[in-house]
Phi, psi and omega in degrees: 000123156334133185290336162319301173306302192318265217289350128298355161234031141281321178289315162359280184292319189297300175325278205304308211271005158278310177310329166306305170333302154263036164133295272234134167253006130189172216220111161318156188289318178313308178292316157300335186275256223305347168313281229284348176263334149293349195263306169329279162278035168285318199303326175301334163295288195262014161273354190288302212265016156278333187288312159338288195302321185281329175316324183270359197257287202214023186039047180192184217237036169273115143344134155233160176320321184322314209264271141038248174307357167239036151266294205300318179287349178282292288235355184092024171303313181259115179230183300295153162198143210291142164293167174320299181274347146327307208276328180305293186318313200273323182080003169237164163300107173276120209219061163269298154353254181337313210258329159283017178272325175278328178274022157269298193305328162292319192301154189303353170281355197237012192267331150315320168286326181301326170271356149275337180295353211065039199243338157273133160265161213281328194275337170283319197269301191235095173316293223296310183273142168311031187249164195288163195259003186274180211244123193203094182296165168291000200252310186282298163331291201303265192338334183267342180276337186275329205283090159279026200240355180094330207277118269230347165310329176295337163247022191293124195093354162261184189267359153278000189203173188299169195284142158281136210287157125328093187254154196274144166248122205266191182226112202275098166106347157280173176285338118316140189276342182185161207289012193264261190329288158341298145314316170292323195273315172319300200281346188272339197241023178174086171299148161324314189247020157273335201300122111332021218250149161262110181295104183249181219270167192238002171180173173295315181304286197309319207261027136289329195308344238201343181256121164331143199282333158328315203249043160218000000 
């Protein structure tokens, strides 16, 4: 399977179950895969231009709330609100935005997904039925439901589980025990500052730059 197919029926349930949420009791297959290809590229979008934004930020490809909340304003998520350079001119923060963006995400239209979500304890939002009150989403129930064996290791390294630790490799029969010792002993017998390089021009352009305007 493709990371495309992948990570479209990964999109799949979460998409069904925000239509369930609001109302809707079934659904044609057209009509989800187009949900479900819009809801794709909203996400792709805006992680291209949160990564940007941290690339222009702090230069490097971490994420911050920063980075973020100015992906969410390109993409027009906070309305109204005032531009940057607007925001310059006035000399305050428009954080009108912002601030419906959070009480809609709060509002009673939104509280069924949110307690699908784990974000509602269950016993608090619908006393009358029996199920436990931790905040437990649907994707770790499905997973726990698939899981009989309890062990939490079957998707460890996937895009369903935690990341995998880092193990040493080791090396049979060489002079070093792992690819570490091997790097070390490399950096030890070929110093930085033996090193030599000469940085040659990367193109006709750069190496006119340096030459008098008499000689071009």
């Amino acid at each position: 399977m493709s990371s495309n197919a992948l990570h479209t029926s990964l999109l799949r349930p979460p998409i069904l179950h925000i239509l369930r949420a609001a109302g809707f009791h079934a659904t044609k297959p057209e009509v989800l895969d187009t949900v479900v290809d819009l809801a794709a590229r909203y996400l792709s979008m805006l992680a291209i231009k949160a990564a940007a934004h941290a690339q222009d930020n702090h230069n490097d490809s971490i994420l911050n709330i920063t980075d973020v909340r100015m992906a969410l304003e390109d993409v027009g998520a906070f309305q109204p609100q005032l531009s940057a350079m607007e925001e310059r001119i006035t000399g305050q923060e428009d954080v009108r935005g912002v601030e419906s963006f959070i009480r809609w995400m709060k509002g009673e239209e939104h509280h069924e997904i949110r307690r699908i979500a784990g974000m509602v304890d269950t016993e608090a939002s619908m006393p009358g039925l029996d199920m436990p009150a931790d905040k437990e989403d649907f994707l770790t129930a499905l997973k726990k439901k698939h899981n009989k064996t309890g062990e939490s290791s079957r998707f460890q390294g996937t895009v369903l589980g935690s990341f995998a630790e880092d193990k040493p490799l080791r090396i049979e029969g060489g002079p070093s025990d792992s690819l570490q010792d091997w790097a070390a002993k490399l950096r030890k017998q070929y110093p930085e500052k033996n090193r030599s390089v000469s940085r040659q021009p990367s193109s006709a352009l750069t190496s006119t730059i340096s030459s008098p305007l008499s000689d071009i």
